[in-house]
Each structure stands twice: as C-alpha cells, then as structure tokens.
N, C-alpha and C positions, 0 to 999 in steps of 0.2 A: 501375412504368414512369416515365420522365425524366416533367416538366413541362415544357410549351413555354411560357417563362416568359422568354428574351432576345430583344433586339430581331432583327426581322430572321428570327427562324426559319418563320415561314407561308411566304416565299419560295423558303427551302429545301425547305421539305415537300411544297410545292405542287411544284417542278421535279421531283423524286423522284418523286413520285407519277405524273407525266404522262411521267417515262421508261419507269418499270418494267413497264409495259402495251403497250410496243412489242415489236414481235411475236419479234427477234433477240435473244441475247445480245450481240452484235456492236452494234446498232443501241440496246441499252439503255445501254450502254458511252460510246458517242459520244456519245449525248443527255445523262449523267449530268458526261459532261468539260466538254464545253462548258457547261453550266449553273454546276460548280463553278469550271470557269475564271473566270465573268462576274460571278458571287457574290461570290470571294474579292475579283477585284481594286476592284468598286466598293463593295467594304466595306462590302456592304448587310445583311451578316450579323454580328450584336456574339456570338462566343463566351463561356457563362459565364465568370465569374471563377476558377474553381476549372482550369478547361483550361491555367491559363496559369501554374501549379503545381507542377514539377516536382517528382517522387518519388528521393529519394537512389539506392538500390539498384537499380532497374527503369524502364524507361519504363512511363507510365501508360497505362491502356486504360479510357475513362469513355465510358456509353453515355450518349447524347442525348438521341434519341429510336427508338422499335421500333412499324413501322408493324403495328396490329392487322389493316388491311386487306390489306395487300399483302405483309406479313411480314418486312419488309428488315429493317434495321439500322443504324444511323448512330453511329458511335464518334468521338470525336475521343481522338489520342493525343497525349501530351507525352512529349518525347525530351529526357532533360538531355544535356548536354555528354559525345558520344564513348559514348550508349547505344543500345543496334541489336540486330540478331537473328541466330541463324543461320538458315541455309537451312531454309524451311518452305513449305508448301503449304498453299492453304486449301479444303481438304476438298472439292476438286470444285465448287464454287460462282464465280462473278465476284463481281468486286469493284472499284470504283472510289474511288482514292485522290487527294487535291486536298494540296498542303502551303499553309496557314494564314500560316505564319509560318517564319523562318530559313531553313535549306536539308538537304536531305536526297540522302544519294546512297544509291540502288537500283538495284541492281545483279540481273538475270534469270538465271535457269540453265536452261542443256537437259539434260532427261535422259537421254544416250547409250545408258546400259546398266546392267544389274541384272542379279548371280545370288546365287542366293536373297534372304539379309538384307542385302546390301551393294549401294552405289547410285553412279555414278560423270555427274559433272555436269561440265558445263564454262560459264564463264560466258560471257555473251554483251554484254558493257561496260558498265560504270558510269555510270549516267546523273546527274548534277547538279541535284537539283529543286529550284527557287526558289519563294515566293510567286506564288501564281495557276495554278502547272501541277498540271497531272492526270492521270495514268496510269490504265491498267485493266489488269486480268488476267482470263484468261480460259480456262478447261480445255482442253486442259491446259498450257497454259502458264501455268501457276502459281507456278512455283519462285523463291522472291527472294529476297533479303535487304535490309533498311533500315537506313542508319546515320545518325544526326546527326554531321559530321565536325568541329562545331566544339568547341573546348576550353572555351570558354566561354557560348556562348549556345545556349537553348535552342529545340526546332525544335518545332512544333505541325500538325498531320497531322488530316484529316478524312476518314474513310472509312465508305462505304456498300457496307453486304454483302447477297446476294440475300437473307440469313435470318440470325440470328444467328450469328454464328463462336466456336462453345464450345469445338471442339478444333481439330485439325490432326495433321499430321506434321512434326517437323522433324529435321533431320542434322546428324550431327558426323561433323566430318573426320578418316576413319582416315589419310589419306596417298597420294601420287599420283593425287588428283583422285578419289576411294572416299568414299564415308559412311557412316555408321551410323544406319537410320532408327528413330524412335522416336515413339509418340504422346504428346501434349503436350496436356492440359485447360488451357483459356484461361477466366481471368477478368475478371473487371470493378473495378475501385478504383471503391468507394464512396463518391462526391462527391470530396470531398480527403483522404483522411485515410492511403495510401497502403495500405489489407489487400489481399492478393495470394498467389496460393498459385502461379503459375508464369505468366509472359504473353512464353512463345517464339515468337508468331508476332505480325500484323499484320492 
C-alpha cells in the first residue's frame, strides 16, 4: 500500500473519509467535489514527484493511497501531450475526478441502444476541465472518455473510486455511432518507472 509521505495528504484523507460515510452516492459525490475543489485550488496538497512524470506510450495510473477502512481508492493520473481513452465504464461504481494541473476535456456518452454485442452511444458535449474542477460519475451514467488536448503540456488528474478500479469495459467504434464492447484489466505504474499491461479506462 502507497505511504502517506507528501505534504498535505492527512487533509485529503481526512475529507475522503468524512464523504464516504454519507448516506447517498449523490451526496458522497458533492461532498468529494467540493473538498477536491478547495484542496486543489489552495494547494494545500503537494502531489509526489513521481505524478508529475509522464509515461511516453500511455497515460500513467499510480495509486496514492487505498483506504483499508472504507475501501476507496485514490489514483492520480499523468496524461502526456494528446493521451486519452476510449469510451469506458467504470464497472458500476462512482467516482470522483478533480484535474491537478493543465486541462482535460471529458466528454460523457448515453447509452441509447444495444443488440446483442454491439453498443450505440451518443455524446452529450465536451466539457473543458481546468485546475481546481471536479466532476463525478455516477451509475449509470458512467460512460466517458478523457483527453489531454494539449501538444505540449502535460495534464495531472486525481481520482477517487468507491473501491479499487482493476477492470472496466470499454468501446471501439464500428461506425455510425455502434461500438464494440470489450473487457479491459486496469493497472497500476509502479512509482515511475512506467510497467503497464493495458490502462483503457480512468
């Protein structure tokens, strides 16, 4: 398990912990935005050195910290330059996402209609996330995708899941708004050093 070993992390854990106890997923959601809102912007949180490390071929996925009491999950991700996901789900669970640093646009999908293997989504607009904002998802409105849109700089992403997120589903586009779903094992980069066996969701 991470070490809570940078400054600034007791205030995170502490907020966390007095969300996840509230009684809604709705109402754990709000309490998690807001805290990660107030966190990011008075930079009372110093993320390790290793977060701020892009991985050449993949965005990174490094866990934080994993609460033994309350079983959540705290990941922060590093997104190089124009690295992003497709269309994925996170396994029926909420999740509340804060962006750290740079900008990321997220973009939501609804899912219209399915028969049998194939999935047909339409998106519901591209939102713009800057330092200090926070989004949540929440079953089943699940479905997104995250890019970093810049060429050059990289974006840093803090996300807290009800439990760990080891798989997922995600889609690829057969054409005319259709997908192809497929399961996808999510890993963890280990400190810095970039090992990774597939990290298609968020």
């Amino acid at each position: 398990m991470p070490t809570l070993d940078y400054p600034g992390v007791r205030p995170l854990i502490d907020a966390v912990d007095t969300a996840v106890v509230l009684p809604t997923p709705a109402a754990v959601a709000d309490a998690l935005r807001a805290a990660l809102c107030r966190l990011i912007r008075t930079e009372a949180v110093q993320l390790p050195d290793c977060v701020f490390e892009p991985v050449t071929d993949h965005y990174a996925r490094r866990e934080l910290y994993r609460s033994a009491a309350h079983g959540y999950s705290v990941v922060a991700m590093t997104w190089g330059p124009r690295q992003g996901t497709p269309i994925h789900d996170h396994a029926g669970q909420w999740c509340v996402e804060g962006v750290w640093q740079g900008s990321l646009e997220v973009t939501p999908y609804e899912l219209v209609e399915s028969r049998e293997d194939r999935y047909r989504f339409e998106p519901r607009g591209t939102m713009d996330a800057g330092p200090g904002s926070a989004g949540s998802l929440i079953p089943p409105h699940e479905h997104h995708t995250i890019c970093n849109p810049s060429d050059e700089a990289i974006a840093i992403s803090l996300h807290i899941y009800r439990r760990p997120l080891e798989h997922c589903a995600k889609f690829e586009a057969l054409g005319d708004g259709w997908y192809a779903r497929s399961d996808c094992a999510l890993t963890l980069d280990a400190d810095c050093d970039g090992s990774r066996e597939d990290h298609a969701g968020s």
